[in-house]
C-alpha positions as CSV (number, residue, x, y, z in Angstrom):
1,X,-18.8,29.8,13.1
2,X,-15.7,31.6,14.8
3,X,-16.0,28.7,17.7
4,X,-16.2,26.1,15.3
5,X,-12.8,27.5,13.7
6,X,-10.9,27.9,17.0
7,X,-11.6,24.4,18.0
8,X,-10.1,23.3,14.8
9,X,-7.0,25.7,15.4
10,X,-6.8,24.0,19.1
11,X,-6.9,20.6,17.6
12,X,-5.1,21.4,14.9
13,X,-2.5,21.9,17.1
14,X,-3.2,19.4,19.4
15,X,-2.9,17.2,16.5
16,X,0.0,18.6,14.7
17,X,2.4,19.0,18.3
18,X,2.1,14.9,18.0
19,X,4.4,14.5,16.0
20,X,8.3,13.6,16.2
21,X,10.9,13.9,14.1
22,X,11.5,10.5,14.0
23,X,7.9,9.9,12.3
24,X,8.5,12.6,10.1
25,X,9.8,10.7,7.2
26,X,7.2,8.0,7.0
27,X,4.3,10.7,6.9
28,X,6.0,12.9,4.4
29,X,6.4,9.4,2.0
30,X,3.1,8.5,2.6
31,X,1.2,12.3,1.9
32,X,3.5,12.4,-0.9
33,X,1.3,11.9,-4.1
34,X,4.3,9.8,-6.2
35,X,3.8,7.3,-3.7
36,X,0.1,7.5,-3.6
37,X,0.1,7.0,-7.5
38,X,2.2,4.2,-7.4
39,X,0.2,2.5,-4.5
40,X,-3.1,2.8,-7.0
41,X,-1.2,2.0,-10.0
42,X,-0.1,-1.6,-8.7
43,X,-3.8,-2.4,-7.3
44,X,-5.1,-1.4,-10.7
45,X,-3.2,-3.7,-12.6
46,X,-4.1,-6.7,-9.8
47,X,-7.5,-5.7,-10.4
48,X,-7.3,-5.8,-14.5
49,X,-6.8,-9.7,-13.8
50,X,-10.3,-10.2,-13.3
51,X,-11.6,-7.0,-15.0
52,X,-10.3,-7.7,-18.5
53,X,-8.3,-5.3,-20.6
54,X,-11.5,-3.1,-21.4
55,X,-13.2,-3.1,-18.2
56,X,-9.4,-2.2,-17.0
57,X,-9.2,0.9,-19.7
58,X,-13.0,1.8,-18.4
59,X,-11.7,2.2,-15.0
60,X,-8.9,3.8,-15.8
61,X,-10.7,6.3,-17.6
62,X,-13.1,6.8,-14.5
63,X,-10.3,7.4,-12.2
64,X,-8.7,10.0,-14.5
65,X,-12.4,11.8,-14.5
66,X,-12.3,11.6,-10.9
67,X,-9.4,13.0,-9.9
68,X,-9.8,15.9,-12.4
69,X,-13.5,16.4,-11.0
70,X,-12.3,16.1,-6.9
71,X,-9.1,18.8,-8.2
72,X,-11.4,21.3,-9.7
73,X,-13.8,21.0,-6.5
74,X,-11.3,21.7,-4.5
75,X,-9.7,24.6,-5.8
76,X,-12.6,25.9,-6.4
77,X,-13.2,25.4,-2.7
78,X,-10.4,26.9,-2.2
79,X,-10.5,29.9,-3.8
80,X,-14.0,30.9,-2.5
81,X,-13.5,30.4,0.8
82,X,-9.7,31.4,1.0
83,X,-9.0,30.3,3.9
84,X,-5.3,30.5,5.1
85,X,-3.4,27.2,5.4
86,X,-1.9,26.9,9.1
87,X,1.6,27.1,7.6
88,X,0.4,30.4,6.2
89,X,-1.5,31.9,9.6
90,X,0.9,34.1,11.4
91,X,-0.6,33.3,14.7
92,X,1.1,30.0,14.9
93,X,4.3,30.9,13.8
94,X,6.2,29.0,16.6
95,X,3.2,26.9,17.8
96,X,3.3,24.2,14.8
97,X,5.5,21.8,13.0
98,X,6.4,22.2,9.3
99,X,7.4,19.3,8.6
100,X,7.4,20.0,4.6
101,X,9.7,22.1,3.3
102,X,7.6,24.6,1.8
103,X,3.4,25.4,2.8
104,X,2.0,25.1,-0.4
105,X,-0.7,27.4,-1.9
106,X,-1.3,30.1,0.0
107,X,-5.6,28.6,1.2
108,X,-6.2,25.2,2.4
109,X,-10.2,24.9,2.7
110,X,-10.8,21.8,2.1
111,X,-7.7,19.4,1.0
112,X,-7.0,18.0,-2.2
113,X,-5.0,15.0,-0.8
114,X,-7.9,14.1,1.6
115,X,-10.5,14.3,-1.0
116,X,-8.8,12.5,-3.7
117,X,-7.9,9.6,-1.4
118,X,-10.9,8.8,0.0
119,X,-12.7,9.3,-3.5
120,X,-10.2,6.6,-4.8
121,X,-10.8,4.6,-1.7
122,X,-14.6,5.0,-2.2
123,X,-14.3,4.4,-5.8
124,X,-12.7,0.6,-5.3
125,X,-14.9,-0.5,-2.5
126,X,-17.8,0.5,-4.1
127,X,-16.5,-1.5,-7.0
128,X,-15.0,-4.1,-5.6
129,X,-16.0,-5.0,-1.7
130,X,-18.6,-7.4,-2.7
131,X,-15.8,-10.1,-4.0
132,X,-13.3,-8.9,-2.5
133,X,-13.4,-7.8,0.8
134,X,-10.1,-6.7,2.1
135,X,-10.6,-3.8,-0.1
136,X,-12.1,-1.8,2.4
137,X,-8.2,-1.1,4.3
138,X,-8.6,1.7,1.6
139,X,-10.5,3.7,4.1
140,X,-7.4,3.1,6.2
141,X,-5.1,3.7,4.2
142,X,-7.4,7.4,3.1
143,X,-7.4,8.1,6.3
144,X,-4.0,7.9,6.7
145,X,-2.7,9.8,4.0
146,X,-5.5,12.4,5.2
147,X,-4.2,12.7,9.0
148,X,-0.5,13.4,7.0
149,X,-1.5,16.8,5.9
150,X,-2.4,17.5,9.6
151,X,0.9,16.0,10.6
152,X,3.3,18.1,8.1
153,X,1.6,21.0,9.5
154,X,-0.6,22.7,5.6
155,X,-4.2,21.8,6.5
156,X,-6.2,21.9,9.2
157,X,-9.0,19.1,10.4
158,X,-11.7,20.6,9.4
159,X,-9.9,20.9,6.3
160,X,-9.3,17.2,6.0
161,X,-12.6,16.2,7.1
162,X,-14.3,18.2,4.4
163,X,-11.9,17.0,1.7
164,X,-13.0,13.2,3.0
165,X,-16.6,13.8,2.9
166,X,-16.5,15.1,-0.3
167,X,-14.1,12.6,-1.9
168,X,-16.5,9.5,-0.8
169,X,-19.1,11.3,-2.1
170,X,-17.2,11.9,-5.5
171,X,-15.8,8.1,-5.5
172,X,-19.6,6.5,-4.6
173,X,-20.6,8.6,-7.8
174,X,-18.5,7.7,-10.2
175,X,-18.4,4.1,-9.1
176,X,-22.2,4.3,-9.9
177,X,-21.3,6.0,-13.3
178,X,-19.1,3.3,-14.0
179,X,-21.4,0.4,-13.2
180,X,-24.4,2.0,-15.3
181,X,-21.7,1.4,-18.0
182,X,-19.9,-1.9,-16.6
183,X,-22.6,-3.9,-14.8
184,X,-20.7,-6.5,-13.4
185,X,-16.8,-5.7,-13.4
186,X,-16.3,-8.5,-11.8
């Protein structure tokens, strides 16, 4: 276990020493959560063209369960396994970019932002790939916003790769919840 965790310190670094200041500003917008929202937001209301206003409020009401469900995971996470964010670890005070202004809570294992983007990401593919197809540039767009909290410097990969794994886990199950309920959304 203790090799595992210094190969994701070294690539952690690897990772985070990629980054440039003139990239900084587009990875802080897109691991910021207002943007994130919004970006959901606008492809929920295209999708409640075809989905109808109750399918829309059912959905709705699944993506609120969701998040609250992939939050309360991850603290829990968390909080059992407390491990330190890299912002937070001592040892690589001078090794790593903040990019952020502040490190967050004080253990990182696994991330919130990973896990809730791919469980979104999951959630509409599984939902709506079938008809729709350029649905799956979620998973890009997941990854993305997952790498970001590499880049900033506040979790690690292993940290980000757990908080994806779970997420589309999370997301394929409620998207199955939701279609026991709404057979065909679409």
């Amino acid at each position: 276990m203790d090799t595992l965790l210094l190969w994701d310190k070294d690539l952690f670094l690897w990772l985070n020493n990629l980054g440039t200041p003139q990239f900084d500003a587009f990875w802080m917008a897109l691991t910021d959560k207002k943007n994130t929202i919004a970006f959901y937001v606008l492809l929920t209301a295209i999708c409640s063209k075809w989905l109808g206003w109750k399918n829309t409020l059912w959905l709705l009401l699944t993506i609120a369960l969701l998040i609250t469900f992939t939050d309360q995971i991850t603290n829990a996470f968390k909080n059992g396994f407390q491990r330190l964010r890299p912002c937070h670890e001592e040892s690589l005070d001078g090794l790593m970019r903040l990019v952020k202004s502040s490190c967050g809570g004080k253990y990182g294992y696994f991330s919130g932002h990973a896990s809730n983007s791919f469980a979104i990401a999951t959630l509409f593919v599984t939902l709506f790939a079938k008809r729709f197809r350029i649905v799956r540039i979620l998973f890009i767009v997941a990854a993305l916003v997952a790498y970001s909290r590499i880049y900033i410097g506040v979790h690690y990969p292993l940290d980000v790769l757990s908080g994806a794994l779970f997420g589309t886990f999370a997301g394929w199950m409620f998207a199955k919840i939701y279609l026991k309920f709404i057979p065909n959304p679409i």
